[in-house]
N, C-alpha and C positions, 0 to 999 in steps of 0.2 A: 449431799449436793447431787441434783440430777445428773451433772457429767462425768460424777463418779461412776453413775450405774451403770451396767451394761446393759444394750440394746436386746429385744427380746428375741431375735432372730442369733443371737448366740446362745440360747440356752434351750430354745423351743416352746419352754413355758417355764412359767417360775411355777417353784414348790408351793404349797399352802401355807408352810413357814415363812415366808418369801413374801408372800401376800400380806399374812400376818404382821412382818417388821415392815411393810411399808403405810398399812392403815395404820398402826400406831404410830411411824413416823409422822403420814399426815395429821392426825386426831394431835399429834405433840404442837405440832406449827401451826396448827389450826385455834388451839388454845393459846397460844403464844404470839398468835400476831403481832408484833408490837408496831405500835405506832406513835411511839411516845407522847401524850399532846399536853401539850403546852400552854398554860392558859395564862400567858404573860405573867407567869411567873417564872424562879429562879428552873433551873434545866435539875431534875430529882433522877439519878439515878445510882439504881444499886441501895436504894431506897423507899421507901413505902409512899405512895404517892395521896395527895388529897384527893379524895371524891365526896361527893355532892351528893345525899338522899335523895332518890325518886322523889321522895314528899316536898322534901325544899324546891329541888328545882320545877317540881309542879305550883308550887305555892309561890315563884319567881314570872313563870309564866304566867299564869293569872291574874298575878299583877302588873305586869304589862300590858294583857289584854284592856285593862281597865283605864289603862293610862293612854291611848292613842293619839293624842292631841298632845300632848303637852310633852314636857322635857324628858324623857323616859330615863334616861342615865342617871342622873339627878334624883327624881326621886326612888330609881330602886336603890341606890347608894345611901337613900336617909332609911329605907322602907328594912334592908339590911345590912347593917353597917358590920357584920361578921364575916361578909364575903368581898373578896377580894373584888376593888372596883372594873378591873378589867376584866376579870370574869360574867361582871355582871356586864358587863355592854359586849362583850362575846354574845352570851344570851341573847343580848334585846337583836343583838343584828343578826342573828339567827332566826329568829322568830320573824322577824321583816321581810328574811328572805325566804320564809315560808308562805308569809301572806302575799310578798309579792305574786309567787310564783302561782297560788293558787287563780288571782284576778288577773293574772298577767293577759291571756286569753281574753277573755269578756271584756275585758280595759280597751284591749289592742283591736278590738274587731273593727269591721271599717264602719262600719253606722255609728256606733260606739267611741270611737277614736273622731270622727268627723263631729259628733254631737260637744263632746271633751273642748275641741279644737273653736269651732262655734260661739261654746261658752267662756272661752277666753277671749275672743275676738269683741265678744259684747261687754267684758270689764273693761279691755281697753279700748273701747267706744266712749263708755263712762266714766271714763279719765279714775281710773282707782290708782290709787299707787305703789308702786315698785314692790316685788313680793304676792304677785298674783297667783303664778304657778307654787309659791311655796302655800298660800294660802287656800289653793284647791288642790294642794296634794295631803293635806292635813285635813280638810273635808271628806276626802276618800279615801281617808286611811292608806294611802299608796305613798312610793315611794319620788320625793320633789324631784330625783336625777331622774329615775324614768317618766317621768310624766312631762319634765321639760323635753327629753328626747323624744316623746311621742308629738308633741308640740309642735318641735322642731322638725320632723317629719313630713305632718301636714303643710307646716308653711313655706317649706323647701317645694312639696309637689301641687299646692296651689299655685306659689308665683313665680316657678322656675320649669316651666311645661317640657323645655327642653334639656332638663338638667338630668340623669340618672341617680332616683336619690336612693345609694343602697347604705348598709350597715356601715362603710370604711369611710364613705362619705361624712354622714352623716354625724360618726365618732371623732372625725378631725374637727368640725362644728365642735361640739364638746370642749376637745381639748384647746380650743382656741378660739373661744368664744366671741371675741373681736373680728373675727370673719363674718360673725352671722350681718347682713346688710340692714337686718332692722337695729336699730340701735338699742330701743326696750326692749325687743325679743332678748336680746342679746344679756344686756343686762340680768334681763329674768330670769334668763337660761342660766346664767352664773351663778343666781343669787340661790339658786335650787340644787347648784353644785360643791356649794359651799355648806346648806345646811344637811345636805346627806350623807351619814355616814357610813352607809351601807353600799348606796352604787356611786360608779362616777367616776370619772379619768382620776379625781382627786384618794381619793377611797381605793383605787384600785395603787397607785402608786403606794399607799402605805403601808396594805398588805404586803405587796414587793417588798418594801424593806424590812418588814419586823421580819417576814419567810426568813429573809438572809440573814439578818440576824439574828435569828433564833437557829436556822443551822450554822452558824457560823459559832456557838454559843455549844451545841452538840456538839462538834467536830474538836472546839477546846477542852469539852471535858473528858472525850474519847482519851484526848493524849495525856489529860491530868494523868486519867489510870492506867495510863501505859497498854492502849488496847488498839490493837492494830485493826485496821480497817479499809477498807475501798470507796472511796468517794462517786458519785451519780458521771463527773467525766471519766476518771480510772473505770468504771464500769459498761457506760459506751464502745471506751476504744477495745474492750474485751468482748465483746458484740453483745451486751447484754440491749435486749430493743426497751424492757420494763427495768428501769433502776430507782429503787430506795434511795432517799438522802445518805444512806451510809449502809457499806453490808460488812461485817465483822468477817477477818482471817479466820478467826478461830472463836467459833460462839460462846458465850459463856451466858451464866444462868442469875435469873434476877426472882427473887422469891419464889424460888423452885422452879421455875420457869426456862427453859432454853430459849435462849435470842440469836436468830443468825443474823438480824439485819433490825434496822430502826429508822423509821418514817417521820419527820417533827412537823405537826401540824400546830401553829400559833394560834389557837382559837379551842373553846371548850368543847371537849368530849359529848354530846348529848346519843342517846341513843338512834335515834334516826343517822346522828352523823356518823357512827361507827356501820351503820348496814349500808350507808351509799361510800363510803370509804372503800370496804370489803369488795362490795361489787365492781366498783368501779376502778381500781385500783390494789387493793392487797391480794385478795387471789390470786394477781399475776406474779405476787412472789415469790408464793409459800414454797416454793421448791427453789427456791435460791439459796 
């Protein structure tokens, strides 16, 4: 623990020994990050975990790539019926929010977004029915919540010149989509909040609950095995500013492994998700 060490201005420098137990401390945590993840299955620990071949889960994504239109949960669940079905729609909304995030840009730009906006305007010129935005967001492989809120965007700063339409704004729209003043807008804005299962006031509230459920699922099993530990508030009030969902009194070892601390993330493991993990949050631990 870093508050065990002492400051280097009392010893002037550390020995080469010194150095030595602390690059193998770090090189230990560094291998050991744990972040348990979860992939809506039961909580495995102190147990050998299920993982997924590179080959499969390449051979998961390519089938999704091929599936764009159509039900994608549905048929990766017929396509492999060996993998757990939550796992497989982890994947797919992982993959979604990779595609989103690449066209997110070029989608959103203002000619772009103004051209988008236009060509809604001319379906519903043409009296098409309800299901517009989910039907051009299936055209562009894009995602129906974002694409109604680029929508809704537009038609906030078209016919509300004196309105400030920023993010906080515009998310209350969302979440209360009976506000919006066009009644089909509105509608269609819902009807895109309901088939997305990746973005969305609707989408965001469920992650909330499985998180908490899933630590609250951790924090049970902590006590199954009589293993004491500090919870993310107990950790605040001790000034920690980065806390883990849970950090162990006293660390103990899980497949030769030392664990001072465990992260529960309810969604699958892929590797890109463990390097924006790291970066963005477990490095700030590993001396906890």
């Amino acid at each position: 623990n870093s508050r065990d060490t002492p400051p280097d201005s009392q010893f002037g420098y550390y020995s080469l020994q010194s150095w030595f137990n602390r690059l193998v401390t770090l090189y230990v945590l560094t291998i050991s990050i744990i972040y348990i993840i979860y992939d809506y299955t039961c909580i495995k620990l102190n147990t050998s975990v299920n993982r997924m071949k590179l080959e499969q889960f390449n051979e998961v994504i390519k089938f999704i790539n091929t599936k764009r239109k159509e039900n994608v949960n549905a048929a990766l669940v017929k396509k492999f019926p060996g993998i757990e079905r939550t796992t497989l729609s982890s994947i797919a909304a992982q993959e979604m929010q990779r595609k989103v995030k690449k066209s997110f840009h070029r989608i959103n730009a203002k000619e772009n977004a103004a051209k988008v906006y236009s060509s809604y305007l001319s379906s519903v010129k043409r009296g098409e029915s309800p299901g517009i935005l989910v039907r051009k967001a299936k055209e562009m492989d894009y995602s129906p919540a974002m694409l109604a809120k680029l929508i809704l965007e537009q038609y906030l700063t078209a016919n509300f010149p004196d309105m400030t339409v920023n993010k906080s704004r515009v998310n209350g729209f969302l979440r209360d989509t009976t506000q919006i003043q066009d009644r089909d807008l509105g509608y269609d804005v819902y009807l895109c909040l309901l088939e997305d299962d990746v973005y969305g006031p609707f989408v965001d509230s469920i992650k909330h609950s499985i998180g908490h459920e899933y630590e609250f699922f951790l924090r049970r099993k902590l006590e199954e095995l009589n293993i004491s530990y500090y919870d993310e508030d107990e950790l605040r009030l001790r000034g920690y500013d980065k806390t883990p969902d849970v950090k162990l009194e006293i660390p103990i070892a899980v497949d030769g492994k030392v664990i001072n601390w465990i992260e529960s993330k309810a969604s699958f493991g892929d590797e890109e998700s463990h390097r924006n993990y790291l970066k963005d949050q477990f490095w700030s631990y590993w001396n906890r």
